[in-house]
C-alpha positions as CSV (number, residue, x, y, z in Angstrom):
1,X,286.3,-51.3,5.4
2,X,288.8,-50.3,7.6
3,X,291.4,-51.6,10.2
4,X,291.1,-49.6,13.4
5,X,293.6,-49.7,16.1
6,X,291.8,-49.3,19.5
7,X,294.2,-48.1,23.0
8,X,294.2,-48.2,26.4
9,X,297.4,-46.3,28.7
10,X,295.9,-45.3,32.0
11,X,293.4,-46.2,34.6
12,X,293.3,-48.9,36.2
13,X,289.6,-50.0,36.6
14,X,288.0,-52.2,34.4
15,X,285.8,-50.2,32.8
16,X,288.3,-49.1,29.8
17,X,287.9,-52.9,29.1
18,X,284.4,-52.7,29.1
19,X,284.3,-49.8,26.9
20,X,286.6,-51.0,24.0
21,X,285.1,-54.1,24.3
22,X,281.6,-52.9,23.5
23,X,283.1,-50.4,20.7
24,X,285.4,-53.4,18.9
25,X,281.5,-55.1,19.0
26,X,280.4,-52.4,17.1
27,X,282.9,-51.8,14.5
28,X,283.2,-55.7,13.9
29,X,279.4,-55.2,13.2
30,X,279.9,-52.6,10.3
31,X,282.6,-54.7,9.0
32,X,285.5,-53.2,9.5
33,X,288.8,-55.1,11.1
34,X,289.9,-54.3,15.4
35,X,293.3,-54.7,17.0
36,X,293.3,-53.8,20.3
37,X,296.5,-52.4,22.3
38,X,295.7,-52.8,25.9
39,X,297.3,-51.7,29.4
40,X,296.0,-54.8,30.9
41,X,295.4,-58.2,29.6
42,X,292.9,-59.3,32.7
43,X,289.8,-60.3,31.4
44,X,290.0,-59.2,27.7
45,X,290.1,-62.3,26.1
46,X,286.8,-62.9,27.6
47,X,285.6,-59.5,26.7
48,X,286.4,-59.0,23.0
49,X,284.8,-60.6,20.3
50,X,286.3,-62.8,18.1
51,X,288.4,-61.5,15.8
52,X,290.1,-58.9,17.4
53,X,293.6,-58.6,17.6
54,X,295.1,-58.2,21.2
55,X,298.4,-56.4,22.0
56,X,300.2,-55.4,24.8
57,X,300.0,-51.1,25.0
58,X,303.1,-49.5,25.7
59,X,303.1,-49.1,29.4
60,X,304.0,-45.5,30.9
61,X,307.3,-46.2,33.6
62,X,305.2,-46.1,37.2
63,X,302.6,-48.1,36.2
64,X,304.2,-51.2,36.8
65,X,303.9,-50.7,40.5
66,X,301.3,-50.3,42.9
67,X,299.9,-46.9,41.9
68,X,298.1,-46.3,44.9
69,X,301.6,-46.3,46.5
70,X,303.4,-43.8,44.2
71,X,305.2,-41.2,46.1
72,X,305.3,-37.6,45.3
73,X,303.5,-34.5,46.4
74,X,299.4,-34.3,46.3
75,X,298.0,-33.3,42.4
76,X,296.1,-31.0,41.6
77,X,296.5,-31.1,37.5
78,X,296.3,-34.0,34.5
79,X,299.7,-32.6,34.5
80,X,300.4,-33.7,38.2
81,X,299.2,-37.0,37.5
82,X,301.0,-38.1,34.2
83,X,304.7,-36.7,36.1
84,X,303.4,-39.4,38.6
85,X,303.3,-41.8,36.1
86,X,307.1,-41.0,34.6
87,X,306.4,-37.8,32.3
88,X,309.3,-36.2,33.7
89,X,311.5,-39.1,32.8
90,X,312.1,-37.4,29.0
91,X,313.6,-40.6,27.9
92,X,310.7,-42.9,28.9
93,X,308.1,-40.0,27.0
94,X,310.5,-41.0,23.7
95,X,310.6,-44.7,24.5
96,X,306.2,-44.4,24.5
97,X,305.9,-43.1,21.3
98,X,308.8,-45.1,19.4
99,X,306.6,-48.2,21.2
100,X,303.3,-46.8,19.4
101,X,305.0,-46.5,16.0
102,X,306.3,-49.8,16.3
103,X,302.6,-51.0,16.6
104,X,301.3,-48.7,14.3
105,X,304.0,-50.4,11.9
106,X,303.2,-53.7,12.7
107,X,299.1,-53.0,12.5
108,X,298.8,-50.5,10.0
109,X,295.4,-48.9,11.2
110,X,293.6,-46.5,8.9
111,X,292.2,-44.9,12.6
112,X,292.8,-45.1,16.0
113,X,289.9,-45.2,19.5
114,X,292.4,-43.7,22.6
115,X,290.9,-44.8,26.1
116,X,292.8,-42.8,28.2
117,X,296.3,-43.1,26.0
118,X,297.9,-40.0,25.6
119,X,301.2,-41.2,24.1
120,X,298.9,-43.0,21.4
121,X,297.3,-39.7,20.3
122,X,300.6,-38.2,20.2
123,X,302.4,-40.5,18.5
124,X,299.7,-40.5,15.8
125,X,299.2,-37.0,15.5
126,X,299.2,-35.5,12.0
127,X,299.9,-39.1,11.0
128,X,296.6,-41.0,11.6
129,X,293.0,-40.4,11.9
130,X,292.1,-39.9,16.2
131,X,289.3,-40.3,18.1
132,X,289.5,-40.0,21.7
133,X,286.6,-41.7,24.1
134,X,286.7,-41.5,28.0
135,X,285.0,-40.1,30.6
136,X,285.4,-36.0,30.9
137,X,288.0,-36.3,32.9
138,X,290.1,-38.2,30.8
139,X,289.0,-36.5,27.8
140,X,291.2,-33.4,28.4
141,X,290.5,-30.7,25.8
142,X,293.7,-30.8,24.0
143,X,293.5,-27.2,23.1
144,X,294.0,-25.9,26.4
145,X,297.7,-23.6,26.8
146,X,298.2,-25.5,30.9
147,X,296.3,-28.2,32.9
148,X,293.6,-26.2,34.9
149,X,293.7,-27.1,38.8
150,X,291.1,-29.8,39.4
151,X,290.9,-29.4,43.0
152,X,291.6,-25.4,44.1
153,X,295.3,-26.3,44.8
154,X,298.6,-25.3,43.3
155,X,300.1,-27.8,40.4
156,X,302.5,-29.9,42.1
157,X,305.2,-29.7,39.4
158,X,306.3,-27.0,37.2
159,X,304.4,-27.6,33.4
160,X,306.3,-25.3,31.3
161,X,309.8,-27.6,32.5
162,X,307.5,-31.1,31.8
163,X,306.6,-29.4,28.5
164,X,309.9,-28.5,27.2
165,X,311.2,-32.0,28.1
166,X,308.3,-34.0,26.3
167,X,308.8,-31.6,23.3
168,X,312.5,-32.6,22.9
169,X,311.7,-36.3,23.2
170,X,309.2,-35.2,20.5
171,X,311.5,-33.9,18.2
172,X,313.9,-36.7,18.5
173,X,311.0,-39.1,17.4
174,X,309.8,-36.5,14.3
175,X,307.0,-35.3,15.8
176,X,305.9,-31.3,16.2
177,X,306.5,-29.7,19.2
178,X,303.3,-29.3,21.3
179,X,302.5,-25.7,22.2
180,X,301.0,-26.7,25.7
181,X,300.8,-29.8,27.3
182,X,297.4,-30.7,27.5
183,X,298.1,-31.2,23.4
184,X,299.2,-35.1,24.7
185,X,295.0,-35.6,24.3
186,X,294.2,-33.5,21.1
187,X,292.1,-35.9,19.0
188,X,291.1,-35.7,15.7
189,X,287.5,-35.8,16.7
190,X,287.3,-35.5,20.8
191,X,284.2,-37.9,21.9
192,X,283.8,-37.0,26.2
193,X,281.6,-39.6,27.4
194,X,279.8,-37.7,30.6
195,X,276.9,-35.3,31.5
196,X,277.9,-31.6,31.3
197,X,276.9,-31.4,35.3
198,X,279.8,-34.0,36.0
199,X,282.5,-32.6,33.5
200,X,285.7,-31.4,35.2
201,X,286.6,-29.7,31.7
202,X,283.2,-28.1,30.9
203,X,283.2,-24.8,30.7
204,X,286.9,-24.9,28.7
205,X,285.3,-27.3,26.4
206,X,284.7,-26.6,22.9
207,X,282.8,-30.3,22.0
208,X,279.5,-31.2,23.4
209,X,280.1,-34.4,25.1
210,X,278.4,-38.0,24.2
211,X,276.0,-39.5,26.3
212,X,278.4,-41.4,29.2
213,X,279.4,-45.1,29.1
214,X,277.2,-47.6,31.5
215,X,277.4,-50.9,32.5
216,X,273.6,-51.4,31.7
217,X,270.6,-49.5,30.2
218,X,270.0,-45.9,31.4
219,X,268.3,-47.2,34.6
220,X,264.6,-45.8,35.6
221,X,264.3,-42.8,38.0
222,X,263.5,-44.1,41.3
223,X,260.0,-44.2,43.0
224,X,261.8,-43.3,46.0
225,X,260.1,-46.1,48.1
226,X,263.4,-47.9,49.1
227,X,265.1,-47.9,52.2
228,X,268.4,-49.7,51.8
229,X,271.6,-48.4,51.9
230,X,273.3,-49.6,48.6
231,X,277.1,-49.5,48.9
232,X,279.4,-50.1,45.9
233,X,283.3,-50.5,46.2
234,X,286.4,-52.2,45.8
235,X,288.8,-54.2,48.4
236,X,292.1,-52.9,47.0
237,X,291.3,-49.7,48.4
238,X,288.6,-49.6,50.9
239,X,289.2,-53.6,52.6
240,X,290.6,-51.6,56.0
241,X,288.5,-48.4,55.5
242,X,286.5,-47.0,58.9
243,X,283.6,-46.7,56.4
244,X,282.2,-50.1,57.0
245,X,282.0,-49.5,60.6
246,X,280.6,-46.2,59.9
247,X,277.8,-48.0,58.2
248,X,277.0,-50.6,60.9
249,X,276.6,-48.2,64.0
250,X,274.2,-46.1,61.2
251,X,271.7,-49.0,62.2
252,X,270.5,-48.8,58.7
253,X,269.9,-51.9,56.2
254,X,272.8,-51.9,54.3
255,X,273.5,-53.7,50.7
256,X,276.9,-54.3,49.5
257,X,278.7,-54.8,46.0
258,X,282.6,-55.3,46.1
259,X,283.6,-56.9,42.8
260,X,286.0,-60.1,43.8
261,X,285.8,-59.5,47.6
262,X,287.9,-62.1,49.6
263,X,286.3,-64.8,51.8
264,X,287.8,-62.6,55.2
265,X,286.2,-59.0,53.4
266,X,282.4,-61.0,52.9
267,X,282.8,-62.8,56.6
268,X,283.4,-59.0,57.8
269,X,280.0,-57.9,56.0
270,X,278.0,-60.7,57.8
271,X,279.5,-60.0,60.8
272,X,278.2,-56.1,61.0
273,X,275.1,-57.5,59.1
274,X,275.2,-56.3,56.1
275,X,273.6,-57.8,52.8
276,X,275.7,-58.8,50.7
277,X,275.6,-59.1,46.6
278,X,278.3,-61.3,45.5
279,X,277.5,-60.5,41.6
280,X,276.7,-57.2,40.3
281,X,273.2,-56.3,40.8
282,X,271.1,-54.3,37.6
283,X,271.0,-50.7,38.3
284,X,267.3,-51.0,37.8
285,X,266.8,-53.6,41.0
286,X,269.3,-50.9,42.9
287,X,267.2,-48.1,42.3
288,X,263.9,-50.1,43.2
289,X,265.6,-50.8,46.9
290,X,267.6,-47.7,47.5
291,X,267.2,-44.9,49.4
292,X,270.8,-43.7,49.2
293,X,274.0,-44.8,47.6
294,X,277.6,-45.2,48.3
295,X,280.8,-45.4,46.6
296,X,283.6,-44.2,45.6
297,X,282.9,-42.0,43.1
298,X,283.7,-44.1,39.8
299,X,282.1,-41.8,36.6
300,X,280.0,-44.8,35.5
301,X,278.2,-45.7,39.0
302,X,277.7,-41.6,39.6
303,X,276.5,-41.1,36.4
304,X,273.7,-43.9,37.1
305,X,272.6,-42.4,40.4
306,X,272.4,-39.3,38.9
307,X,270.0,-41.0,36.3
308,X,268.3,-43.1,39.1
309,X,267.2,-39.8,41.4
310,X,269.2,-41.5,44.3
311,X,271.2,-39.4,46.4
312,X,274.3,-40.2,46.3
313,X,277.1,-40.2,49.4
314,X,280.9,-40.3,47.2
315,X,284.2,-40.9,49.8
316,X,286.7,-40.2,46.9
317,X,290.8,-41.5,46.9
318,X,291.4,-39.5,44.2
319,X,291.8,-36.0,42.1
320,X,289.0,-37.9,39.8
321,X,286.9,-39.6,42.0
322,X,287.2,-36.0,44.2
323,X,286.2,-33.6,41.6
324,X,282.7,-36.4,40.6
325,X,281.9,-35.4,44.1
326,X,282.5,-32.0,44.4
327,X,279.8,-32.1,41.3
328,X,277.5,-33.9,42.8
329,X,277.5,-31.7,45.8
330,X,277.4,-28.2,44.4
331,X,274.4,-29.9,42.8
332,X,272.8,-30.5,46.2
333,X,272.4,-34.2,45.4
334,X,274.8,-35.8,47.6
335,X,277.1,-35.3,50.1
336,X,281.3,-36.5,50.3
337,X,284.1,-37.3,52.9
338,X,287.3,-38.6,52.1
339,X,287.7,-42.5,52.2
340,X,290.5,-42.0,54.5
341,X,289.1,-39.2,56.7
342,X,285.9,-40.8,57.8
343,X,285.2,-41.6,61.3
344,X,283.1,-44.0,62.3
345,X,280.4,-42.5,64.8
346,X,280.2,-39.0,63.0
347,X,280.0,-40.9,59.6
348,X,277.6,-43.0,61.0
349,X,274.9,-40.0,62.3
350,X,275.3,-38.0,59.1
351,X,274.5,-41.1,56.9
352,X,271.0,-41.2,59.8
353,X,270.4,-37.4,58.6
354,X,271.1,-38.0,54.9
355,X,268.7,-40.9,54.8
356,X,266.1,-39.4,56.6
357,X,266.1,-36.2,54.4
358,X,262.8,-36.3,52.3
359,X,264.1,-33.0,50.8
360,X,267.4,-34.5,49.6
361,X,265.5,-37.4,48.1
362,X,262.7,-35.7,46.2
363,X,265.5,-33.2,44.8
364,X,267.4,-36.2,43.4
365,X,264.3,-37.3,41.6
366,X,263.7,-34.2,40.0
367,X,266.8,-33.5,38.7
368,X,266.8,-36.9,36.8
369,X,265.3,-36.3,33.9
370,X,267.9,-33.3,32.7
371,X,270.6,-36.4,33.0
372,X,268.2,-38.4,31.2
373,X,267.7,-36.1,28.7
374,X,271.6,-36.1,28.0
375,X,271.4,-39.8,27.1
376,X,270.3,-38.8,23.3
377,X,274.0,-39.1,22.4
378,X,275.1,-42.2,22.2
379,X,279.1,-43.0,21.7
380,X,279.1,-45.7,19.7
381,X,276.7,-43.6,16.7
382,X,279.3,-40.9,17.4
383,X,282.1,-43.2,16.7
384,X,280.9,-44.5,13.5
385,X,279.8,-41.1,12.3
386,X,283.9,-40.1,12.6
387,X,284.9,-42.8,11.2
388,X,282.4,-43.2,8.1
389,X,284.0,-39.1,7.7
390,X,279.5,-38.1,8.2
């Protein structure tokens, strides 16, 4: 059996934790040994089975502060984003990958899982056996000559001067150049996790994804009898947002999940008389009792509405979250505002109109079995299928 090296660079949600977690289950299963190299230590130890071998992942330059607070023009590209993160800094690109062959020296894995860690798949290109898992936005084909625009808008930063930079700290460290820079997430064997209706990369893409990663089973599609409001977020970002007052003067019954939320955010939630669920709620109960979600637009919760036939209102932060509900609205399933734009009394009457749409609600629950359809594919047989060389 093997020893596998499984990574984790970017994003911040906990859902990369979940992920690994669930393939190191897996492997450990088949027999083979798992070290895991990890942006963030929260929570893993509980997570992994025993066993498995935790290490600190080499951590890109800006993510040690507040990311929601990085400065910089808007982005438009992966490209945009990983600048953000200290791409530009040529000597911090060298000091990633001399950090993964320092791992990979100390591990000595026969393969390697990347979650969202470019540098990993760089540094082992041509050196050892890749597989890439993630959503599709993460999943970047790595064949592509530029970064498409992910949101109609301009790249923020020039890609062929990024490029040349990362291809000299490249050459200093051994490596080949890379010919474009979307080559930072060529895998061995590429393994998107998301439905082809919710793929920012689809029509570039030359693998047809896997079936996408939930935090439960494939819920059932609703009966679309509920009548609740479900609303799923976080406090980092939305504690202040207008959105909460947007949902009270609705006059609608409104549910609420906010992983962790603080004694002052819950007091809030009674207050405008909301219901709230202090531990996450099955996706099965949330589609027996709603009429219409909220959230953010995380890949895992929209890919379960989509499942569930519940329409689904996203008020994205960011280029990801953004381009989830531009899908979800070109496919007439949902609407979007942005998190920061809403205003409370116009929120509130288009939320009445959305809710009351029986339209809207019976097109939701038709269009769930294609997404159910699409759940044929799981990862984790994928994964051991590259692996096993089948």
């Amino acid at each position: 059996m093997a020893r596998i090296l499984l990574g984790w660079e970017l994003g911040a949600h906990r859902g990369h934790l979940v992920r690994l977690a669930a393939i190191a289950r897996i492997l450990i299963a088949q027999g083979h040994q798992v070290d895991a190299a990890l942006q963030n230590m929260d929570g893993a130890a509980a997570l992994f089975p025993e066993g498995v071998r935790l290490w600190q992942a080499p951590l890109w330059p800006r993510m040690i502060v507040n990311v929601t607070r990085l400065d910089g023009p808007p982005v438009a590209t992966m490209g945009d984003i990983l600048v953000r993160l200290g791409l530009d800094r040529e000597e911090a690109f060298e000091g990633l990958i001399r950090a993964w062959d320092s791992l990979f020296i100390a591990i000595s894995p026969q393969s390697v899982i990347s979650d969202f860690a470019p540098a990993m798949l760089r540094a082992a290109w041509g050196r050892i056996p890749s597989i890439a898992v993630g959503t599709g936005f993460e999943c970047v084909p790595g064949d592509l000559a530029a970064f498409p625009s992910l949101n109609r808008q301009p790249a923020a930063h020039d890609e062929a001067a990024i490029l040349a930079q990362a291809n000299a700290a490249l050459a200093r460290c051994s490596r080949p150049a890379m010919l474009g820079l979307p080559a930072l997430f060529a895998a061995d064997t590429p393994l998107p996790g998301t439905f082809r209706e919710l793929d920012p990369y689809g029509a570039m893409r030359r693998e047809p994804p896997v079936s996408p990663t939930l935090a439960g089973p494939a819920p059932p599609i609703s009966d679309g009898q509920g009548e609740e409001v479900f609303v799923y977020g976080f406090e980092r970002i939305m504690a202040d947002a207008a959105l909460w007052d947007g949902l009270a003067q609705s006059g609608l019954p409104v549910r609420v999940h906010v992983p962790g939320a603080s004694a002052a955010l819950q007091e809030r939630f009674a207050r405008l008389g909301f219901a709230f669920a202090p531990d996450p709620l099955p996706f099965e109960e949330i589609a027996r009792c709603a009429r219409l979600l909220v959230s953010h637009g995380g890949h895992g919760f929209t890919s379960a509405a989509l499942l569930a036939g519940i329409p689904h209102i996203i008020t994205p932060y960011d280029l990801e979250k953004q381009a989830h509900a531009d899908h979800v609205v070109a496919l007439r399933l949902g609407g979007q505002v942005p998190l920061m734009a809403i205003k409370p009394a116009p929120f509130a009457e288009s939320l009445k109109r959305i809710h009351a749409d029986d339209a809207l609600v019976a097109r939701a629950r038709n269009a769930a079995p294609g997404f159910h359809a699409q759940m044929a594919r799981p990862m984790d047989k994928a994964i051991l299928a590259a692996i096993s060389g089948r």
